[in-house]
C-alpha positions in Angstrom: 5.3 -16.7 -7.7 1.9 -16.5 -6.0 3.2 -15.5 -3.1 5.0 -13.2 -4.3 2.2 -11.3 -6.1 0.5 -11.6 -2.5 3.1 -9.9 -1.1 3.7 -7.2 -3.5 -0.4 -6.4 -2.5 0.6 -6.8 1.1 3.4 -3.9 1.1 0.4 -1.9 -0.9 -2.7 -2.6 1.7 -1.1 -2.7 4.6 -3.2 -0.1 6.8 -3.3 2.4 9.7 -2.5 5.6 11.0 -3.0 5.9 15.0 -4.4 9.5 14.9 -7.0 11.3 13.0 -6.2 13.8 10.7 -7.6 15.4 7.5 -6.2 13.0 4.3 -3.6 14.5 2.4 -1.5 11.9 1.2 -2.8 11.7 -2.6 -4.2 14.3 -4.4 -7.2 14.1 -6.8 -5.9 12.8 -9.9 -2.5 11.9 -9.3 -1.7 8.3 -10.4 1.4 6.4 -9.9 2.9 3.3 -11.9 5.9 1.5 -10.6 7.8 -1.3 -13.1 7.7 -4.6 -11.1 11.7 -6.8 -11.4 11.8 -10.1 -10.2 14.9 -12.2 -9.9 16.1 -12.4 -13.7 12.9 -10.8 -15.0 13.4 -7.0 -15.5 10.0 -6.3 -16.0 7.9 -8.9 -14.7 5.2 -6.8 -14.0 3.2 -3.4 -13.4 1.3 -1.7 -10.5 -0.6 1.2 -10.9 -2.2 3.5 -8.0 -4.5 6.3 -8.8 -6.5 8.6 -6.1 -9.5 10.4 -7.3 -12.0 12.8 -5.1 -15.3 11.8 -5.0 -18.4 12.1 -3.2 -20.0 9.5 -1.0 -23.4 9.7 0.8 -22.8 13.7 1.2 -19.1 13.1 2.2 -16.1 13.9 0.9 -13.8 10.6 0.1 -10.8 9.9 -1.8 -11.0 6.1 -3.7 -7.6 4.7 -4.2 -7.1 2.0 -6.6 -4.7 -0.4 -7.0 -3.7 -2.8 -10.1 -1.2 -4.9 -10.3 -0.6 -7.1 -13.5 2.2 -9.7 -14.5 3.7 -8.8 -17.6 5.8 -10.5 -20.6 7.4 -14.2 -19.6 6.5 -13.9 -16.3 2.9 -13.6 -17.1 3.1 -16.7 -19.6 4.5 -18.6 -16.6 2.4 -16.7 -13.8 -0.7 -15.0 -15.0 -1.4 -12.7 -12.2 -4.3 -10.0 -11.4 -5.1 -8.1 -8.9 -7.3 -5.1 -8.3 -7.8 -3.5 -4.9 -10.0 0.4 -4.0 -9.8 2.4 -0.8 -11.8 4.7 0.3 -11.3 7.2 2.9 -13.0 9.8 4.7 -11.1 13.6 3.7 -11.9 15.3 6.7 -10.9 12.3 9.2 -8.0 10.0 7.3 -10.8 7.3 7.8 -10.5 4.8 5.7 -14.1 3.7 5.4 -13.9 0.2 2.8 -11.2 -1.7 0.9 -12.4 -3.8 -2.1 -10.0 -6.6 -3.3 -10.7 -9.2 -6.3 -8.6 -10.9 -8.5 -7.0 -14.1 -9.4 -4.1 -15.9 -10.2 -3.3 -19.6 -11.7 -4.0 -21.8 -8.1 -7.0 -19.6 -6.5 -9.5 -16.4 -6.9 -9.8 -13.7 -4.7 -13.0 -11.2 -4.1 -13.0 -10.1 -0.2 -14.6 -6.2 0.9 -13.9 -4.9 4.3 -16.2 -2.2 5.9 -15.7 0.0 9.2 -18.2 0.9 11.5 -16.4 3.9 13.7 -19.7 4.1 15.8 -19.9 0.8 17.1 -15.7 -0.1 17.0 -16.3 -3.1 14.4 -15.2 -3.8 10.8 -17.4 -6.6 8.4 -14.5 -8.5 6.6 -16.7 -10.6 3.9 -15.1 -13.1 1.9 -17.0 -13.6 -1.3 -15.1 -16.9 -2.3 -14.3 -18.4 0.8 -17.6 -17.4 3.1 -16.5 -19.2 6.0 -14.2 -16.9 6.6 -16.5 -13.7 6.8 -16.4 -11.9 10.1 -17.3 -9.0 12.4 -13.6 -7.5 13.8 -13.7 -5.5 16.4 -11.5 -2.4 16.1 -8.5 -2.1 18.5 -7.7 1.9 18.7 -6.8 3.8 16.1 -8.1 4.9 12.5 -6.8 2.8 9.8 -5.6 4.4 6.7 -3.4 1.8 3.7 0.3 1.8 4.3 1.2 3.5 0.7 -1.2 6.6 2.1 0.6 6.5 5.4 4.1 6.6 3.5 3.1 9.0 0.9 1.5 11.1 4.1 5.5 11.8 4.9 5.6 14.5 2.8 4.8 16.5 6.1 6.1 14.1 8.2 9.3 16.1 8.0 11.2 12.6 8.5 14.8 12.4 9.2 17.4 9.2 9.7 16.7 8.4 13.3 13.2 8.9 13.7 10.2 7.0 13.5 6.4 6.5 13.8 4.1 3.9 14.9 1.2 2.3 12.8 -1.8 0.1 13.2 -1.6 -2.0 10.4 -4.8 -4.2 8.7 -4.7 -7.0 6.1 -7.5 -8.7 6.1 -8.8 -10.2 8.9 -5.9 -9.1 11.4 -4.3 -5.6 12.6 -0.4 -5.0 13.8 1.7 -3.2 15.1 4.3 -1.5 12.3 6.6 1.0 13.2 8.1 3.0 10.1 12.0 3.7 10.6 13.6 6.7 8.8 16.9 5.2 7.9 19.2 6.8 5.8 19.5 8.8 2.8 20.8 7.3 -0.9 20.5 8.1 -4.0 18.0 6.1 -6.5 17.9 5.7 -10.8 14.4 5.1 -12.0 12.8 5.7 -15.6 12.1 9.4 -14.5 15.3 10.3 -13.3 18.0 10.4 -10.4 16.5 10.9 -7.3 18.1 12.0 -3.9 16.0 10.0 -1.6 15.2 9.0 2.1 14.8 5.4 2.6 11.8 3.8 5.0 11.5 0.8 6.6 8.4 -0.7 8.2 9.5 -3.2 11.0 7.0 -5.6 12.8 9.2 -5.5 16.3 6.6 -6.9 18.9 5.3 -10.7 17.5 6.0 -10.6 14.0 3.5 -12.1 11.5 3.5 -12.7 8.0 6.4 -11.3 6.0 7.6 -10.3 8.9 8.3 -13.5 10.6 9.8 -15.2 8.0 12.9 -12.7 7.7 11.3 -10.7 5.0 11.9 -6.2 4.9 10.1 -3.8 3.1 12.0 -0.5 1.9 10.5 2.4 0.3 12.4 5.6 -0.9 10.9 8.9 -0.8 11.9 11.3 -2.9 13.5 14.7 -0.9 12.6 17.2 -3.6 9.5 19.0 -3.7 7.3 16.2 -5.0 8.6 13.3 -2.3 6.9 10.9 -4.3 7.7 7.4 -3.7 10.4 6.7 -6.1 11.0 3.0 -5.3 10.1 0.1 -3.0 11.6 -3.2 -2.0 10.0 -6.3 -0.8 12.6 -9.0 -0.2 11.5 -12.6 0.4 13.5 -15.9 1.2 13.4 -16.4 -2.1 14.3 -13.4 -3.8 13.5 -10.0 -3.7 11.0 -8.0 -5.9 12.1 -4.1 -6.4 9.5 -1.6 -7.7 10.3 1.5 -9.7 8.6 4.9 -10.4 8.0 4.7 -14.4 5.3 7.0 -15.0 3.5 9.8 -12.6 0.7 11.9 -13.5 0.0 15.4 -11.5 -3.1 15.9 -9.3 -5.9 17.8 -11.3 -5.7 21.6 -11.7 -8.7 22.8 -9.4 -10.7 25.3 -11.9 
């Protein structure tokens, strides 16, 4: 179950667009929370993702935060906590810093990563583990969190067939993720019925992680107005872990 709580992080910090661009893939004040099944457990857990503008050392940054909390039997079997924050540059689609903490029943976890755009370098700390703290250097590209970049296809204008290239980051370590445009279907959640276009991230060149142990990631995009991210998918060897839309909450009405 530990890895599986991992995992479900994973398919929510994976970074990295390959291009600058002004950041438009969460408005201020919207906030997401998806209902976590497991296997048997309808509702083993909750993740919550809320972006709000703020203002950083006279730049403009949105701060992305994630939660993720096990929930009912599961979290009497598996007590599992995690929070992460993003921040990223407006004007560029930088991300700047990703905070994660947390901890489940077998270890803790309290790592920052910070990048340095002048000099091509990132400082991954790890507050728990401080031997593995190190300075990265940047391969090319700006990296921006895999839920931005998928929420960011609202003006993709994907369609089945097509596709786009990522740099991706978690932790220490960047890959190559390509995000296929696969097909369209038709998703229940909480909120509704859905007509949605499915994604899927694919690690084609030396797969990692995940990746190399026969695992996909699916998310569907809603193709009304709001293309919000109705539902995602992580499937595992053993078992699969399916995330649905249960509550969303509007950007903020500029005054």
């Amino acid at each position: 179950m530990r890895l599986l709580g991992q995992n479900i992080f994973l398919l929510l910090s994976l970074a990295g667009l390959s291009y600058a661009a002004p950041f438009t893939a969460f408005r201020d004040g919207e906030s997401f929370t998806y209902r976590v099944s497991f296997a048997i457990f309808p509702h083993a857990g909750d993740l919550t993702i809320a972006a709000h503008a703020e203002q950083q050392a006279d730049v403009n940054v949105m701060r992305i935060t994630t939660n993720t909390k096990s929930n009912g039997i599961v979290r009497r079997l598996y007590a599992f906590d995690n929070q992460a924050a993003v921040v990223i540059e407006q004007a560029s689609g930088r991300m700047l810093r990703v905070q994660e903490s947390g901890a489940d029943p077998k270890r803790a976890t309290d790592t920052e990563i910070i990048f340095d755009y002048t000099t091509r370098t990132a400082q991954y700390t790890d507050r728990v583990r401080p031997q593995r703290s190190i300075k990265i250097d940047l391969p090319e590209g700006n990296p921006v969190d895999l839920i931005s970049a998928l929420v960011q296809t609202r003006d993709w204008h994907l369609q089945p067939g097509m596709k786009r290239d990522l740099l991706v980051q978690f932790g220490r370590e960047f890959y190559l993720l390509s995000i296929y445009a696969d097909h369209y279907e038709e998703v229940r959640t909480p909120l509704g019925v859905y007509q949605t276009l499915v994604l899927i991230p694919r690690m084609e060149n030396n797969p990692k992680g995940l990746f190399k142990k026969g695992g996909e990631i699916k998310v569907w995009i809603a193709q009304d107005a709001s293309n919000l991210p109705v539902k995602m998918q992580l499937k595992l060897n053993f078992g699969a872990a399916t995330l649905l839309l249960s509550d969303y909450r509007a950007p903020a009405v500029a005054k």
